[in-house]
N, CA, C and O atoms as a MOPAC input file, in Angstrom:
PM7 MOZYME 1SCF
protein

 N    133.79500 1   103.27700 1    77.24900 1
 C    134.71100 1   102.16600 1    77.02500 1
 C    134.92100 1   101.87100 1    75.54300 1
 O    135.95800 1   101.48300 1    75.00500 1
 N    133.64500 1   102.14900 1    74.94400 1
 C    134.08300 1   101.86000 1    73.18100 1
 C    135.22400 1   102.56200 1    72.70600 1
 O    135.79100 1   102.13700 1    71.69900 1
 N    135.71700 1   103.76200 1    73.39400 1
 C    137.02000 1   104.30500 1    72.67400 1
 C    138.21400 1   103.55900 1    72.90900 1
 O    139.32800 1   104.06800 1    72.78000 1
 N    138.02300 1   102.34500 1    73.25700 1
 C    139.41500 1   101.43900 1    73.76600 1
 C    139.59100 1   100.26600 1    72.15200 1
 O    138.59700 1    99.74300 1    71.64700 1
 N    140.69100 1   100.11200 1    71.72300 1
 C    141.03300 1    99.40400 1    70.63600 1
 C    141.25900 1    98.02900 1    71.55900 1
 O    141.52100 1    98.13000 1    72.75700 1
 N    141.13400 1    96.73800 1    70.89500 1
 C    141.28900 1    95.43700 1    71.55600 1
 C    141.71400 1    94.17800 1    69.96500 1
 O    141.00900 1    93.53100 1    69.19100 1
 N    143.01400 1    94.34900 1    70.11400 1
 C    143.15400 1    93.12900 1    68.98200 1
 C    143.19400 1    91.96700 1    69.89900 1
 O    143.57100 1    91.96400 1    71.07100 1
 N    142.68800 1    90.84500 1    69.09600 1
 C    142.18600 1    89.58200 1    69.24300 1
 C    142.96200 1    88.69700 1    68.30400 1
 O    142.40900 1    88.46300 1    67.22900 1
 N    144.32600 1    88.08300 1    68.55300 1
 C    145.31700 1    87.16600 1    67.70200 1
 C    145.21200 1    85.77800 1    67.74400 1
 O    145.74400 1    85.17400 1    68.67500 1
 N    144.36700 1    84.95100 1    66.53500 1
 C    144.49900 1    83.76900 1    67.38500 1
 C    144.23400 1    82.54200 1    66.21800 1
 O    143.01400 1    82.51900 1    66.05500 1
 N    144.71500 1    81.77200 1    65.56000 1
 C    144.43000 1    81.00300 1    64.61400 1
 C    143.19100 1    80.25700 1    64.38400 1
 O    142.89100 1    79.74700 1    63.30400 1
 N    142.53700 1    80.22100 1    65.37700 1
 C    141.14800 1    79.42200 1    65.41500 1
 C    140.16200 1    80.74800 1    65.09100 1
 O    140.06300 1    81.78100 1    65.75300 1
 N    139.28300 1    80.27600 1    63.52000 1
 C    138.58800 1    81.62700 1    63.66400 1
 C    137.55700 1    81.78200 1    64.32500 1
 O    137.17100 1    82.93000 1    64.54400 1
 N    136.55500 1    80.23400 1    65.01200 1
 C    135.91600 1    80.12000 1    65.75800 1
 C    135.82900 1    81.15200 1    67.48700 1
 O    134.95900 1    81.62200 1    68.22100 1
 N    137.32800 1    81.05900 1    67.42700 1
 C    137.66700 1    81.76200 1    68.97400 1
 C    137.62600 1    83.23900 1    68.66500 1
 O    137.05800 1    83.89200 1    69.54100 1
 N    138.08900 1    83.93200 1    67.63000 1
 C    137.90600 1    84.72900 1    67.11300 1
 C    136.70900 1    85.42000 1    66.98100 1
 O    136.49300 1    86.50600 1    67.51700 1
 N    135.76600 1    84.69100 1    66.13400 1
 C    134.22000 1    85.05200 1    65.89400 1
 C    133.66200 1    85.64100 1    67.37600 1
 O    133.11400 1    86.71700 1    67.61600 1
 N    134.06300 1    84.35500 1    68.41700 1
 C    133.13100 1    84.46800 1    69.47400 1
 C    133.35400 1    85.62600 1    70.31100 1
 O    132.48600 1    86.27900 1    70.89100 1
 N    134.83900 1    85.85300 1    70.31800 1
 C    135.15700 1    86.99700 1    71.30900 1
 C    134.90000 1    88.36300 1    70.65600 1
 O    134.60800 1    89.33700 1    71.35000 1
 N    135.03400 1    88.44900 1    69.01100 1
 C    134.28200 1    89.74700 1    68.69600 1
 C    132.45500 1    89.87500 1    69.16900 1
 O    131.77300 1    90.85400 1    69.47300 1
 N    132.19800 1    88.73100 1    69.07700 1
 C    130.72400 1    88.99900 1    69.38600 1
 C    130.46300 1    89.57800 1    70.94500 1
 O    129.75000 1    90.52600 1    71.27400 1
 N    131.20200 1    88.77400 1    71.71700 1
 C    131.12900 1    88.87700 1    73.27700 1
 C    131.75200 1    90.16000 1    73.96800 1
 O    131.65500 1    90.54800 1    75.13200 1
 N    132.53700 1    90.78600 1    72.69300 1
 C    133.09300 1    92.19100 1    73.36400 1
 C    132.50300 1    93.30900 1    72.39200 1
 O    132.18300 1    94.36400 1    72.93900 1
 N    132.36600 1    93.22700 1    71.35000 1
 C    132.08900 1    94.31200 1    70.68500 1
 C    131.07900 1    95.89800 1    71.20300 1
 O    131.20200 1    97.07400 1    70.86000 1
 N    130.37000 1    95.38800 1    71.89800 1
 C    129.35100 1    96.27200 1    72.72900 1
 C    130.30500 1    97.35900 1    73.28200 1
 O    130.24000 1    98.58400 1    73.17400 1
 N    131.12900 1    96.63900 1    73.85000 1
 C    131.96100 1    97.49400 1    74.77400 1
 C    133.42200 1    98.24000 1    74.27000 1
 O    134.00400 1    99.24100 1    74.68900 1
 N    133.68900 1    97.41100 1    73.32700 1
 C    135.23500 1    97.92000 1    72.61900 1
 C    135.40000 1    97.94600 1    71.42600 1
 O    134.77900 1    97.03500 1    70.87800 1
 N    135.97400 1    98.59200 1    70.72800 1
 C    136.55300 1    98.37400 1    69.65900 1
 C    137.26800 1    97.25400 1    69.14000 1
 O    138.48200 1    97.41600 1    69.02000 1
 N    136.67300 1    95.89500 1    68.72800 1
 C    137.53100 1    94.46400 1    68.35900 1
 C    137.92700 1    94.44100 1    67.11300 1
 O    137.14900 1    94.40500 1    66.16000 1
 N    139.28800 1    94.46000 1    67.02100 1
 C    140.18900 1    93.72700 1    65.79700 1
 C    140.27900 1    92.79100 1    65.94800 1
 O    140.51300 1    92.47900 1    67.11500 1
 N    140.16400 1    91.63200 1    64.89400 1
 C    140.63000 1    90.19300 1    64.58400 1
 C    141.77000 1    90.24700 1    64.04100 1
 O    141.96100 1    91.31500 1    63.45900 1
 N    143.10500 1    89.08700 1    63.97200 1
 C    143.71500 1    88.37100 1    63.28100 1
 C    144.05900 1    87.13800 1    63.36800 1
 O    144.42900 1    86.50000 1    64.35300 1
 N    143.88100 1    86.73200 1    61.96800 1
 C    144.18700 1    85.00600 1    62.68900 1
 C    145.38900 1    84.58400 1    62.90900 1
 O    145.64500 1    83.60000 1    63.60300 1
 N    146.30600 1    85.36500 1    62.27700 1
 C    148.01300 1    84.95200 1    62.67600 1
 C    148.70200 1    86.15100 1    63.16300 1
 O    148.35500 1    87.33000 1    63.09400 1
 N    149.56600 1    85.70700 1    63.58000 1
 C    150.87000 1    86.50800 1    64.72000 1
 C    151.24500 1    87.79700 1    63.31500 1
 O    151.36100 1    88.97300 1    63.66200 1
 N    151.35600 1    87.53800 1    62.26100 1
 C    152.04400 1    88.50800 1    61.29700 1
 C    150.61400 1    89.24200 1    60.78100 1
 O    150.80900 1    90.41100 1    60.44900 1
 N    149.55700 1    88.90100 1    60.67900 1
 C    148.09000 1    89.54900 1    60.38200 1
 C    148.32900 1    90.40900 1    61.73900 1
 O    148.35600 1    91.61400 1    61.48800 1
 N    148.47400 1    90.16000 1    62.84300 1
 C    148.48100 1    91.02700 1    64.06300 1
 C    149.45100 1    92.05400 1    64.09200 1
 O    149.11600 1    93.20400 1    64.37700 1
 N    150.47800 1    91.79200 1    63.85900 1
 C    151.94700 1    92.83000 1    63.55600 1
 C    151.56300 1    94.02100 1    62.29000 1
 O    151.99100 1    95.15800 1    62.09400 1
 N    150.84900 1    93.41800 1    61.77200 1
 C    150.33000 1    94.21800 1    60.43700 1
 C    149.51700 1    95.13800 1    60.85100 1
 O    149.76800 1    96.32000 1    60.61500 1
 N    148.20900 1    94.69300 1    61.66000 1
 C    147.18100 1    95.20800 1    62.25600 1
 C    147.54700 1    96.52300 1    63.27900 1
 O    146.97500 1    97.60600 1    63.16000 1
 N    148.48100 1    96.27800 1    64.19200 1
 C    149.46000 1    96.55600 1    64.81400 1
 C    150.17700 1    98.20500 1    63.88500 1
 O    150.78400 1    98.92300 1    64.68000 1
 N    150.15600 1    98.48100 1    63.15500 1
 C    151.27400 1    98.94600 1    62.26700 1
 C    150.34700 1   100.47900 1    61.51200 1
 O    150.52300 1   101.63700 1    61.13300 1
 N    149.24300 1    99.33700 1    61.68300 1
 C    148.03200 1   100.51300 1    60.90700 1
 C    146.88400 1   100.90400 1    61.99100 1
 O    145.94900 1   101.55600 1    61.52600 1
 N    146.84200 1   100.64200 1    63.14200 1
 C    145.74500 1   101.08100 1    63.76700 1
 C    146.15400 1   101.13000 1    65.42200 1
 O    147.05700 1   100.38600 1    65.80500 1
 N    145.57200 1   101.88700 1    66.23900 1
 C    145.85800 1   102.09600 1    67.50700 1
 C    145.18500 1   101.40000 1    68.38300 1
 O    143.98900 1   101.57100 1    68.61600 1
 N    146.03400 1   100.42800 1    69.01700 1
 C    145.58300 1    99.85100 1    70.05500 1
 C    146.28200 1    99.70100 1    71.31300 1
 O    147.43000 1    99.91200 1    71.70300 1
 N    144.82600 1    99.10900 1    71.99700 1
 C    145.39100 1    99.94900 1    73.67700 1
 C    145.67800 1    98.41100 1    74.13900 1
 O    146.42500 1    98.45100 1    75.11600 1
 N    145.28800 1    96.82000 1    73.71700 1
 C    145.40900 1    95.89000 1    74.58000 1
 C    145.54600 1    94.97800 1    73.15000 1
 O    144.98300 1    95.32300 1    72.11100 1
 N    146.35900 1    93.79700 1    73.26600 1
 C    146.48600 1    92.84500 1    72.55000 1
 C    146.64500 1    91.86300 1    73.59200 1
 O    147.41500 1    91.88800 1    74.55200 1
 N    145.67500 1    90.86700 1    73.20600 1
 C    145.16400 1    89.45700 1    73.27600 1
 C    145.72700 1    88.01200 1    72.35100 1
 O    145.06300 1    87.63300 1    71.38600 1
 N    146.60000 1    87.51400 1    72.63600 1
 C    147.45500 1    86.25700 1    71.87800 1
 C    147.30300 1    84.94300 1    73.25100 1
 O    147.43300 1    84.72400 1    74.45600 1
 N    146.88600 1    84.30500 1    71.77100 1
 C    146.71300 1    83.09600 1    71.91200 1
 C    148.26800 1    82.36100 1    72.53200 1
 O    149.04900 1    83.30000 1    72.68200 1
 N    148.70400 1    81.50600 1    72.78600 1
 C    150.23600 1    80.78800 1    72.81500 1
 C    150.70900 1    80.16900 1    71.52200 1
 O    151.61400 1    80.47700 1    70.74600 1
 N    149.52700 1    78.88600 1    71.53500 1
 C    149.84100 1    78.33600 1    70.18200 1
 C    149.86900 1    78.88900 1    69.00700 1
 O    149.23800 1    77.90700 1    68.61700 1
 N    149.95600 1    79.33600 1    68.33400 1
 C    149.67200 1    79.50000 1    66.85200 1
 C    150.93300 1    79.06100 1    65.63200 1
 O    152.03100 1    78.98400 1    66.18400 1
 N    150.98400 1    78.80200 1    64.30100 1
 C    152.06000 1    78.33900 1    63.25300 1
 C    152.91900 1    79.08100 1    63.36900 1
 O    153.80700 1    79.02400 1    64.22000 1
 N    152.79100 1    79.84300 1    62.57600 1
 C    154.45500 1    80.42200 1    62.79000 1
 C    154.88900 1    81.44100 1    64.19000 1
 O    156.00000 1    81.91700 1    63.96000 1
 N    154.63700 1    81.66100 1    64.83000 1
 C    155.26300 1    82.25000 1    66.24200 1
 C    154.40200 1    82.12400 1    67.26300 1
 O    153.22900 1    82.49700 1    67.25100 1
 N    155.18300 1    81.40700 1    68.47800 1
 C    154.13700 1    81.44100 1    69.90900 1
 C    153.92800 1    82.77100 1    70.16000 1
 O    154.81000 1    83.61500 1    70.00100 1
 N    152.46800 1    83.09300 1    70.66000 1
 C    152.08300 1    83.87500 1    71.64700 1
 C    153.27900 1    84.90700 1    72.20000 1
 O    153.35200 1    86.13400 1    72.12400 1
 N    154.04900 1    84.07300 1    72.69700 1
 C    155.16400 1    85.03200 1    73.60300 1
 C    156.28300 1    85.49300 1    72.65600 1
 O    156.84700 1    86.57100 1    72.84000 1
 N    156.53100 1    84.85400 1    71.86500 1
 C    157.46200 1    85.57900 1    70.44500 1
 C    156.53200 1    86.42800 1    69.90500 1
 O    157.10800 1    87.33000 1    69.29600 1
 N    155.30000 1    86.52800 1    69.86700 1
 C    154.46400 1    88.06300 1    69.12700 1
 C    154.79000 1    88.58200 1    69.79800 1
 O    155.54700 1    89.50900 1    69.50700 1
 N    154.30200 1    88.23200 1    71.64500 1
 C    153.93700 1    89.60700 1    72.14100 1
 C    155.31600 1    90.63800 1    73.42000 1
 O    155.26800 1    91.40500 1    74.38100 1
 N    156.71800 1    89.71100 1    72.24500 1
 C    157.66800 1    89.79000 1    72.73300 1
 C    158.16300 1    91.32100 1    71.41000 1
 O    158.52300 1    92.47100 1    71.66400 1
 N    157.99600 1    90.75500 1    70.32400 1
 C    157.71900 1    91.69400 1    69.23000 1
 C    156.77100 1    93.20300 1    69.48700 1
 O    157.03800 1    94.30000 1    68.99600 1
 N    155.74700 1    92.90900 1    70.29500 1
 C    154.49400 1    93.49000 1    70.48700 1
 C    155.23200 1    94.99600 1    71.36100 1
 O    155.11600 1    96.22200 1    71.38500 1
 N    156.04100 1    93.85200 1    72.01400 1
 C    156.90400 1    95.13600 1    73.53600 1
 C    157.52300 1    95.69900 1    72.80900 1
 O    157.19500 1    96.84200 1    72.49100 1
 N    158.42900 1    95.20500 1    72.38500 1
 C    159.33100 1    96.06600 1    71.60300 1
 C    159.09200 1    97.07200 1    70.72800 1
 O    159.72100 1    98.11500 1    70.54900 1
 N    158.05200 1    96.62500 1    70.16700 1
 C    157.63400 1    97.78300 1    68.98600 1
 C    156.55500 1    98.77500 1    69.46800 1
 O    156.33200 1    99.92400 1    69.08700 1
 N    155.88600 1    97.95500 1    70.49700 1
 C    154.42300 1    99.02600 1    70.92600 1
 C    155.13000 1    98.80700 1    72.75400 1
 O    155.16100 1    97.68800 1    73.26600 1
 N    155.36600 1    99.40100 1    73.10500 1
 C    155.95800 1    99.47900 1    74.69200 1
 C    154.38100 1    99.65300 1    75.21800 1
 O    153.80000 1    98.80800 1    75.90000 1
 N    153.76900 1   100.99500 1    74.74000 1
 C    152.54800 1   100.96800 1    75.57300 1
 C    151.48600 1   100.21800 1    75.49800 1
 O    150.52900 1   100.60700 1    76.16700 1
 N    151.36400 1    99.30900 1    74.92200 1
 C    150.09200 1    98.16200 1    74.76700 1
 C    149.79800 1    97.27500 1    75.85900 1
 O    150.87700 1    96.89600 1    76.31400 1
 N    149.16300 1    96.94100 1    76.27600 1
 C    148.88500 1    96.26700 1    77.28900 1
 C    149.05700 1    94.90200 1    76.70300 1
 O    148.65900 1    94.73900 1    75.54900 1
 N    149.55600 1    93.97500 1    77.29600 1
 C    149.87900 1    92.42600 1    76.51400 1
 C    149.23800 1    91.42700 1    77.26900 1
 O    149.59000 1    91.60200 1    78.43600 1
 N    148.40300 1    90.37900 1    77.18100 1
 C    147.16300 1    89.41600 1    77.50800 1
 C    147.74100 1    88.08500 1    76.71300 1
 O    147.91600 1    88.23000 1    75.50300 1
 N    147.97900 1    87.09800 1    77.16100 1
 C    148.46300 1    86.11100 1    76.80800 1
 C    147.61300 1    85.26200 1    77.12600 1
 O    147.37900 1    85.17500 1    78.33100 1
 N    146.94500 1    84.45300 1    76.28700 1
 C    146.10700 1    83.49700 1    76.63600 1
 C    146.72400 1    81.53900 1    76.26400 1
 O    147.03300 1    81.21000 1    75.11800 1
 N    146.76700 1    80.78400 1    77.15400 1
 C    146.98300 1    79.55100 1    77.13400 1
 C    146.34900 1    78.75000 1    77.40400 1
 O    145.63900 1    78.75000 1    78.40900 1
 N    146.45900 1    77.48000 1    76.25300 1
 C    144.96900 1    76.51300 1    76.49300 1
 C    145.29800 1    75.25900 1    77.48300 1
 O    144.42600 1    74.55300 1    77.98900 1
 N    146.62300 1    75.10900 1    77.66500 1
 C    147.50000 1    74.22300 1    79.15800 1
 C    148.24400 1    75.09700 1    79.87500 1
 O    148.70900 1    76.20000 1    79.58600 1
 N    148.30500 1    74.09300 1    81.36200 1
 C    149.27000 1    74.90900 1    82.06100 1
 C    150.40100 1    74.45900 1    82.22000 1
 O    150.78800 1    73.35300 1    82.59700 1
 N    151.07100 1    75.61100 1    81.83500 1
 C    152.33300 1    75.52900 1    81.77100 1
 C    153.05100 1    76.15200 1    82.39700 1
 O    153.34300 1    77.13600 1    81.71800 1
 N    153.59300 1    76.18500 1    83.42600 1
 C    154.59400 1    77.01300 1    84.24900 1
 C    155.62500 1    77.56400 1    84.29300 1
 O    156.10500 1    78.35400 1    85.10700 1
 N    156.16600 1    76.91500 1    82.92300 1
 C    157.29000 1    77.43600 1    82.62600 1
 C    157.06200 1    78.67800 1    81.33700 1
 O    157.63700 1    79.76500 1    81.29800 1
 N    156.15200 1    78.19500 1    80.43300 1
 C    155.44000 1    78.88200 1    79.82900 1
 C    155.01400 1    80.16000 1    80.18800 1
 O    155.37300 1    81.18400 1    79.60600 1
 N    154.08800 1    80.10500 1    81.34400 1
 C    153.61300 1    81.49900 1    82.08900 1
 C    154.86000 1    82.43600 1    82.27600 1
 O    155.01100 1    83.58500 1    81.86200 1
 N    155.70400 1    81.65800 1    82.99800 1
 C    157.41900 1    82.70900 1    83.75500 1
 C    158.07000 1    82.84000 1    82.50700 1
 O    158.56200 1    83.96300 1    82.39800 1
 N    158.30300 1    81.94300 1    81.29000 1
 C    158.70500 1    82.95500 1    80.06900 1
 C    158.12600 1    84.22800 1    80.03300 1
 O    158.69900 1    85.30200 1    80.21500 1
 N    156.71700 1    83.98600 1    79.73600 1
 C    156.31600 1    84.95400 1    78.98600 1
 C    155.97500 1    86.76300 1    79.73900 1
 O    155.93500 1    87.86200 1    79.18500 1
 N    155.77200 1    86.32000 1    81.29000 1
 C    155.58700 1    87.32800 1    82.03800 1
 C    157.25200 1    88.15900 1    81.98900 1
 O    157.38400 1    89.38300 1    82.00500 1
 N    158.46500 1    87.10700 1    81.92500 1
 C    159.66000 1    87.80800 1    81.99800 1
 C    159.98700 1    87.77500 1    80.52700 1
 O    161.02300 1    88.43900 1    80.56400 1
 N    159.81900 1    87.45700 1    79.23000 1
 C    160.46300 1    87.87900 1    78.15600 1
 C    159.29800 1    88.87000 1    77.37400 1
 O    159.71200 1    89.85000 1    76.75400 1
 N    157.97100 1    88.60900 1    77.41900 1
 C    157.17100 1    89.66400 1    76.61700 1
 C    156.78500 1    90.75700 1    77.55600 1
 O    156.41100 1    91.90200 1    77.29900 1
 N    156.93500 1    90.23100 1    78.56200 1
 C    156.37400 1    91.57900 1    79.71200 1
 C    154.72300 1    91.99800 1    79.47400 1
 O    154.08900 1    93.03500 1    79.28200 1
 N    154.45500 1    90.64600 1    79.59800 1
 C    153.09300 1    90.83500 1    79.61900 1
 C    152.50000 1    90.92600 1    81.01700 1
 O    153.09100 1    90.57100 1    82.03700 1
 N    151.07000 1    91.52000 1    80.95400 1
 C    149.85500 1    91.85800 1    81.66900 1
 C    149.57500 1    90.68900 1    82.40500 1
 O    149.68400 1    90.88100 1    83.61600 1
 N    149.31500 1    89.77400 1    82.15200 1
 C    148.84700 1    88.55500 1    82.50000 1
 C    148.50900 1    87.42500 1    81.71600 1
 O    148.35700 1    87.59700 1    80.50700 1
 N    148.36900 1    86.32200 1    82.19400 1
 C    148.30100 1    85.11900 1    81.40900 1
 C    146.70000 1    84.34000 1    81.83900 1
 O    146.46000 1    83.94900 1    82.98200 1
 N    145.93400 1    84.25000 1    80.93300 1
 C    145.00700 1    83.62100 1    81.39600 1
 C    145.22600 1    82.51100 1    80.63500 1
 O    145.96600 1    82.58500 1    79.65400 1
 N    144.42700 1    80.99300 1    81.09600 1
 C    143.98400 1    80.20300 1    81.24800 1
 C    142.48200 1    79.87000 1    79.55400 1
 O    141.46500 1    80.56300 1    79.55700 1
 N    142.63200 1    79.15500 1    78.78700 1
 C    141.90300 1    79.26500 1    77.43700 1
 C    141.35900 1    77.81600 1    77.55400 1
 O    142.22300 1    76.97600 1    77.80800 1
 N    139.84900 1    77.28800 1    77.39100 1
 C    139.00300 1    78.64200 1    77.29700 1
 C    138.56400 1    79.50400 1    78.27100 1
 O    138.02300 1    78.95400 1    79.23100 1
 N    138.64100 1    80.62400 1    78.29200 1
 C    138.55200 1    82.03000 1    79.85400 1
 C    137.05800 1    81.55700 1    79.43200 1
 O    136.46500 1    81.13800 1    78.43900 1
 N    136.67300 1    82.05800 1    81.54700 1
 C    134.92700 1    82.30200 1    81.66700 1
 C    135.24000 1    83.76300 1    81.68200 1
 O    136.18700 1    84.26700 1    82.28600 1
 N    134.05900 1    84.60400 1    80.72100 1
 C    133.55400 1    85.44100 1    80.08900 1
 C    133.79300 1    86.79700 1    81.34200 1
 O    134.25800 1    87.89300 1    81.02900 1
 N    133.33400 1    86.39800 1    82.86200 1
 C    133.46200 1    87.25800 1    83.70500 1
 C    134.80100 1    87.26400 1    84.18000 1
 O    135.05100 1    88.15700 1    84.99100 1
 N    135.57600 1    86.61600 1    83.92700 1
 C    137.12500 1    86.84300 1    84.29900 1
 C    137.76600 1    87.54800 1    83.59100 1
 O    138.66000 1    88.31000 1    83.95900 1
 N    137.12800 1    87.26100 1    81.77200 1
 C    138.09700 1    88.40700 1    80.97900 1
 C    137.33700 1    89.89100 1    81.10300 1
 O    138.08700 1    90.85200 1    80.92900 1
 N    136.49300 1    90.07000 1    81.27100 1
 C    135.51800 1    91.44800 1    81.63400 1
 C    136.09100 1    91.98600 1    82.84100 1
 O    136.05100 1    93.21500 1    82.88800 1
 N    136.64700 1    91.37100 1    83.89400 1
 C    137.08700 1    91.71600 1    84.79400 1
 C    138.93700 1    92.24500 1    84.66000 1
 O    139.27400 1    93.30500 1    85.18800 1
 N    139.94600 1    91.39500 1    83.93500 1
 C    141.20100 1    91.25600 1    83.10100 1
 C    141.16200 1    92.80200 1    82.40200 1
 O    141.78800 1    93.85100 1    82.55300 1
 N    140.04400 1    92.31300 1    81.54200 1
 C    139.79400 1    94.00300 1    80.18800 1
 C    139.99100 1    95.15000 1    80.90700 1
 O    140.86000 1    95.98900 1    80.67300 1
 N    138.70000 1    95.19900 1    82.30200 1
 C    138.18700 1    96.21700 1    83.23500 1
 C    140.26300 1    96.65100 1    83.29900 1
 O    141.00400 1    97.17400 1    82.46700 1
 N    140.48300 1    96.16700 1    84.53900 1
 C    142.00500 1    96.13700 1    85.12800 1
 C    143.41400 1    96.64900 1    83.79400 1
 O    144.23200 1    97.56900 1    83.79500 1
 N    143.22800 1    95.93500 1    83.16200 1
 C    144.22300 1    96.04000 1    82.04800 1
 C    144.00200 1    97.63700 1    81.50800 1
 O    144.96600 1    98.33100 1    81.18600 1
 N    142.25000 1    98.24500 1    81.44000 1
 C    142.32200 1    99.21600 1    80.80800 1
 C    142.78200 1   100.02500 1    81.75200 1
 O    143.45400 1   100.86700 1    81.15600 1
 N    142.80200 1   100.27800 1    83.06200 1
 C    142.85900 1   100.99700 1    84.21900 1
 C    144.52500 1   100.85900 1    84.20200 1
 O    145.21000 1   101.84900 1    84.46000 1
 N    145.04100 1    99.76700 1    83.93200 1
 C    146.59300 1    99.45100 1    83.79800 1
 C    147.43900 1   100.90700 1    82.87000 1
 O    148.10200 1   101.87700 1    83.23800 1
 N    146.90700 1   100.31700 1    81.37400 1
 C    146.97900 1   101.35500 1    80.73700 1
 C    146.95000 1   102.75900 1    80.66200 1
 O    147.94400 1   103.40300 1    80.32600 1
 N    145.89900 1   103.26000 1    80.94700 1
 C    145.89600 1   104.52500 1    81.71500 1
 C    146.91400 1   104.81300 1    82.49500 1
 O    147.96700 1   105.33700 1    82.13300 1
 N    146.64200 1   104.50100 1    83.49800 1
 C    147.93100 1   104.50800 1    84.46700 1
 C    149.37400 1   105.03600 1    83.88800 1
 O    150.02300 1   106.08200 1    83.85400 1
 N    149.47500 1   103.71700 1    83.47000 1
 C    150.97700 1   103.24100 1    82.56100 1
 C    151.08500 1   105.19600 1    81.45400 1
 O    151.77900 1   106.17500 1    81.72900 1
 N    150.33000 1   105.04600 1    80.56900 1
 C    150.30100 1   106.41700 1    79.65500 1
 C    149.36000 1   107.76100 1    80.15800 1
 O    148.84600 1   108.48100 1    79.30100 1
 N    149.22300 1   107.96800 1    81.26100 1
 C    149.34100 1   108.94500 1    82.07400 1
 C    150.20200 1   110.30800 1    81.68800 1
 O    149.91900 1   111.34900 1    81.09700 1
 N    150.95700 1   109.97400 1    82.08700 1
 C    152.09600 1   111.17300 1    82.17200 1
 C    153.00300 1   111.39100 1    80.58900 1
 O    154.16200 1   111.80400 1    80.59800 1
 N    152.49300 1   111.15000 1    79.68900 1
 C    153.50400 1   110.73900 1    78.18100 1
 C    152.29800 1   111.50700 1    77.68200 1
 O    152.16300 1   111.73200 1    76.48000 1

């Protein structure tokens, strides 16, 4: 599983810190704290799953990982939100074409389980290319 890349986008560096600690064993974790640190990140290194926050300053969640599609088609896209929002979720599943939307702050065995699926997604998805 360590050969899997996993950026982690998210303005709080606290949330940041914790999820490199809590995944690193298993994956390869990039940090950025903003949507354009991620696009950057994005540009220079290969990754198989990106993880965005909703909130952040200059672009929601779903405007990165609307960017994210467009430019990286094969990435797996993980949208994380700290309310629920319903309208929010159906943006973002129909304009970024993301993976799924979890719920922030995630319990630890739901995103291990998300990661598990998403990487199996992936595969899948870049199979035949």
């Amino acid at each position: 599983m360590a050969n899997y890349n996993i950026l982690y986008v998210d303005d709080e560096m606290e949330n940041l810190t914790s999820f490199k600690y809590l995944f690193k064993k298993n994956y390869k974790v990039m940090l950025a704290n903003s949507a354009l640190e991620g696009l950057q990140t994005l540009k220079e290194e290969n990754i198989h799953i990106v993880i965005s926050d909703q909130r952040m300053p200059e672009m929601t969640g779903i405007e990165f990982l609307e960017k994210v599609s467009s430019e990286h088609p094969n990435i797996v896209r993980i949208l994380l939100t700290g309310y629920t929002d319903a309208m929010t979720t159906s943006e973002a599943l129909d304009q970024g074409k993301i993976y799924k939307c979890m719920s922030k702050p995630f319990e630890m065995d739901d995103m291990k389980q998300t990661l598990t699926e998403a990487l199996a997604f992936y595969q899948q998805k870049n199979q035949n290319k």
